[in-house]
N, C-alpha and C positions, 0 to 999 in steps of 0.2 A: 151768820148774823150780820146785823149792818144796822148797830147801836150809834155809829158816826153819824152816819149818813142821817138816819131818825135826827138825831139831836140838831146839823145842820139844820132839816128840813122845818123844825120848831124856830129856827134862831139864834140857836143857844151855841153856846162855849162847851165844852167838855170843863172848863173851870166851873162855869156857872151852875152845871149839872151835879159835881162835887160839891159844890158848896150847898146848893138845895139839898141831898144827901146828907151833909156833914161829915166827907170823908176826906180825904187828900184827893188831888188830882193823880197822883200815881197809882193811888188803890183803885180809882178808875180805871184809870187805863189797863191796868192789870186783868180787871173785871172785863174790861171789853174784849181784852188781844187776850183773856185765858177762855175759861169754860164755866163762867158764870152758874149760879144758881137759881131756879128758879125766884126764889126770894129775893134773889138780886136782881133778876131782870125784873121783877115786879117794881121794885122801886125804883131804879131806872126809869119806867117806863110811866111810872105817877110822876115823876117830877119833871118829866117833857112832855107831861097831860097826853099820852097818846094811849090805845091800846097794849098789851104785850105782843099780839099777832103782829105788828106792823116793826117791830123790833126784826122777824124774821122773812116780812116777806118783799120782792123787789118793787122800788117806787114803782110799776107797771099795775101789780097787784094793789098796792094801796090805793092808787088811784082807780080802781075798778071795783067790781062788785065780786070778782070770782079770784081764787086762788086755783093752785093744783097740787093737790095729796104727793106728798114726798114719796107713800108709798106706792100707790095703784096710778098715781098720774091723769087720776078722777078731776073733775072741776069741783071744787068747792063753793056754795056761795057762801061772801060772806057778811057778817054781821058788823055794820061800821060803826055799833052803839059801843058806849063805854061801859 
């Protein structure tokens, strides 16, 4: 995952991100450097206005229109609507 790198790419603080949350900065962090839940990454990813896909996929993919399938190694296109 690359939940940093997202929050950079917005502007933001990992403070800033916790405090939209309403959590501590260390329950952050936790959440970043552990194995998050989907529910967590959802809101993560609401209060840096991004997708959730772009939570997981490299600044190369974000800025394109295709991914590739973790499993089969397929192209993905994909959808950059919220």
């Amino acid at each position: 995952m690359r939940i940093r790198e997202a929050i950079e790419q917005q502007g933001m603080t990992t403070k800033e991100v916790a405090d939209k949350l309403n959590i501590s900065i260390s329950a952050l962090n936790q959440n970043i450097s552990g194995n998050p839940s989907v529910k967590v990454l959802t809101k993560i990813a609401e209060a840096i206005n991004v997708p959730v896909w772009q939570l997981f996929a490299s600044p190369e993919e974000v800025n394109s229109n295709t991914s590739v399938c973790p499993y089969c190694g397929m192209p993905i296109k994909l959808d950059k609507g919220e």
